[in-house]
Phi, psi and omega in degrees: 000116179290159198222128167233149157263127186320160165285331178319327182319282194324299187318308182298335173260356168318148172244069184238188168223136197216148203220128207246125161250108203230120175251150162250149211326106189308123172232167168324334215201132193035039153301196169168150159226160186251138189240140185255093181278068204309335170311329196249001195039057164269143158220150158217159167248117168241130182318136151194132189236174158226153168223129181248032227267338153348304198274021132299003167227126196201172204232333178250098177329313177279161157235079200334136149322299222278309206274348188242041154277298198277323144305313185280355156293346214269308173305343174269317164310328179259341156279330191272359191263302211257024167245006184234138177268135211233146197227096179330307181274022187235185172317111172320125158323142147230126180230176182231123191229141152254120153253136152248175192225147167280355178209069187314287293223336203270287197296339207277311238262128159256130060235011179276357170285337204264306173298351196266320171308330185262334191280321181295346179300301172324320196232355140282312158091030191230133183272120168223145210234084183287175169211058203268140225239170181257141191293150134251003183279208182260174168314153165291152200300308194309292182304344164267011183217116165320152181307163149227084193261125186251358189241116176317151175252174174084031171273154153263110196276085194256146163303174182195108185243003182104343194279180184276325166284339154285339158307304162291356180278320186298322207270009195250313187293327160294336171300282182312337137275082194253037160243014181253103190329173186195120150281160177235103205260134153227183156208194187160181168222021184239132177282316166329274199348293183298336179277274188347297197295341197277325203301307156336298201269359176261348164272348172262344163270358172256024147252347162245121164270129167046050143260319168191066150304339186281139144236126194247145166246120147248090184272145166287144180219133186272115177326142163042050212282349205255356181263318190286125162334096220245145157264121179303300181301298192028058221269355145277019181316295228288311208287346157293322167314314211289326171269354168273325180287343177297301204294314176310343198255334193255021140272317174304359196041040223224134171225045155187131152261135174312157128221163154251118177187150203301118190302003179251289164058236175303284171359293192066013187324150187284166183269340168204174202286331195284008191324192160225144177009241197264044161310316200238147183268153203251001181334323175224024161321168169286329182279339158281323156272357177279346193268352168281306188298349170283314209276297195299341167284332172282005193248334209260296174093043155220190166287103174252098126339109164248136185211133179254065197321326185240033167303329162293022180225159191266186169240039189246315198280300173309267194307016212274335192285331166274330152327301168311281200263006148075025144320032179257062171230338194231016169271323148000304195303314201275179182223162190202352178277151190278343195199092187257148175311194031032260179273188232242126337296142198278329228230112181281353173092345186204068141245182202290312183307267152021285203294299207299309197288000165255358138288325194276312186320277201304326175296317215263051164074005183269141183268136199271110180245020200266143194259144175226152176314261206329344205233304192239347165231249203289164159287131169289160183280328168269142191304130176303331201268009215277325194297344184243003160286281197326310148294323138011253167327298185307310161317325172304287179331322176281337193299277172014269180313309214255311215278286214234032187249144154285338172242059203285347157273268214323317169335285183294307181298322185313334193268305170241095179295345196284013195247301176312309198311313193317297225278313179298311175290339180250330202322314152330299204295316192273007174089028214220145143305161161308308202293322173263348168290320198285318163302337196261336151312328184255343163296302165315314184274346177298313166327295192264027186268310187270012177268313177298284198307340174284314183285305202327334170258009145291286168302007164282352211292118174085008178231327191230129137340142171331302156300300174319323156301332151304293168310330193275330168321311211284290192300322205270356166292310178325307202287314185306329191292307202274008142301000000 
């Protein structure tokens, strides 16, 4: 008797962990997709919407198909990233996802399959498979209706997350243009979220009156969303933010959207060799914006630019304008921790996010008035110091690399080649030689190498005892000498 295996077999013996999403047309209102966990033979249906009802104030009278395409791909990346769960060290995700689209024949046509294929591998580390199918359901309200348009055009169109670069990015760039106007775009599925963002941006907008008064939102939104199952990593946020802020800047009649953050940052280097794959998140890396900006140009079939204006800057360096201007009332407003509390301090104080933002606050003169767990509430139960070892060490390492070479790129790339990919692939984008890119690369860490060594027993405050601080101190002279 011959034995064939079901396909459920197969899926179980994959060496994927693989998840089938099948949507129904995204709307304002009574969406849904059904999600398939084949490792689990499990199926659900969960309500998920958007509301883009906002973008009726536009600068482009029509409201292009093509573009509220790109919304409902950006809501299918961000429901299939975050309902399915992801383990660095366990089975890579695959997923299969149907959408449907109005115009399927576009996203179907490579090389934009191929850039879409390639940018989501990139920043997920996850195998995706499309199926985009033909919508028949009806226009979204926002696509039935001429613009009311209220938004100067010839603006700087920005992500806008609530955070501390972003706040210093706003306030440095309104210092340095100040005839020039400014939108500010977000999304989420967290209502926090959205008060923080909104709450920011009406305090930098009462110190610029009629400079960047538009604040735009398009949230995703989940039926019982506090019952459903969140993937923790969720590395796809950023390439959502980044495509929902695309569409947002081309209503706008705007063909580069902005962000801001901080060039160590964006990067991200891992902090040590054991990282695993997508330890560090690649959300506004440089090579991930270069891959929206292809991809959304290729979508468009004109040039569309995602820029990052202070990639060359520490984020010690962003904040120097508030500083300057004795601004320590408003880095408070923000938020920056990867694991924010529950209760009150919100913010823990020893995560990775966290240390840079009480490294930088403290390199560039700001007094930190924001309370953090590690500081200001319970002793946390997991050890506080491992996120401030871990820079630690990457930072000895660079001192290393950078200190004491006559060539300090070759050096330095032997250790992180992904700084050679940066520089051959964007360098065009950013208006630079290779040669000046690579200088200009090499400053930044220099920079912010001698910004940590000034601070560093400040921000040890609460993760390491006196002794402890020493010792580790101790050890990495030890290890350096005998390097």
């Amino acid at each position: 008797m011959n034995y064939r295996p079901s396909l459920q077999q197969k899926l179980n013996e994959s060496d994927y962990s693989d998840y089938t999403l099948h949507f129904q047309s995204v709307s304002n209102s009574n969406g849904s997709v059904l999600f398939i966990d084949h490792s689990q033979d499990q199926k659900l249906t969960i309500g998920i919407n958007v509301d883009d009802t906002e973008f009726k104030y536009r600068v482009k009278a029509q409201f292009p198909a093509i573009v509220a395409d790109l919304i409902d791909l950006a809501v299918a990346i961000y429901t299939s990233d975050r309902l399915a769960p992801q383990s660095l060290t366990k089975k890579q995700r695959r997923f299969y996802v149907i959408l449907p689209l109005r115009h399927p024949e576009l996203f179907s046509a490579e090389p934009f399959r191929t850039k879409l294929d390639d940018l989501l591998k990139w920043t997920t580390d996850s195998e995706w498979v499309f199926d985009f199918q033909k919508r028949i359901a009806p226009e979204r309200l926002v696509e039935q209706h001429q613009s009311l348009q209220i938004v100067p055009q010839g603006c700087e169109v920005t992500l806008w997350s609530g955070g501390l670069d972003a706040l210093a990015g706003l306030y440095t760039r309104l210092l340095m243009y100040p005839e020039k106007q400014f939108v500010l775009f977000g999304t989420g599925s967290n209502n926090s979220v959205f008060t923080r963002q909104k709450k920011v941006a009406k305090k930098i907008q009462s110190l610029f009156p009629c400079r960047c008064d538009d604040f735009f939102r398009v949230p995703i939104l989940f039926d019982d969303s506090s019952e459903q199952q969140k993937n923790k990593l969720s590395r796809a946020r950023g390439v959502v933010f980044t495509l929902l802020g695309s569409a947002c800047a081309y209503l706008m009649g705007e063909k580069v959207l902005y962000l801001y953050e901080n060039g160590i940052g964006a990067i991200n280097l891992p902090y040590r060799e054991s990282a695993v794959g997508l330890d560090h998140s690649r959300s506004v890396h440089p090579l991930t914006l270069l891959m929206v900006s292809d991809l959304v140009s290729e979508l468009l079939g004109e040039e569309f630019q995602v820029k990052n204006p202070f990639l060359f800057w520490t984020k010690a360096e962003m904040c120097k304008a508030l500083a300057k201007n004795g601004r320590d009332d408003l880095p408070p407003l923000t938020m920056s921790c990867d694991s924010p509390h529950r209760q009150k301090p919100v913010q823990c104080g020893y995560c990775s996010s966290c240390l840079l933002r009480r490294q930088s606050l403290a390199a560039s003169g700001i007094k930190d008035r924001t309370r953090y767990v590690v500081l200001h509430g319970e002793r946390p139960v997991k050890h506080p110091s491992l996120c401030f070892l871990n820079m630690q060490a990457q930072v000895h390492t660079l001192d290393s690399l950078l200190g004491v070479s006559d060539e300090p790129w070759k050096t330095l790339t032997k250790k992180f080649p992904v700084l050679d990919d940066i520089v051959d692939r964007t360098a065009m984008a950013e208006n630079l030689l290779p040669a000046d890119m690579r200088s200009r690369l090499i400053q930044l860490y220099q920079n912010y190498l001698s910004e940590w060594n000034e601070v560093e027993s400040q921000i040890a405050d609460g993760l390491l005892n006196k002794g402890n601080y020493q010792k580790a101190s101790s050890r990495y002279v030890v290890s350096s000498q005998q390097g």
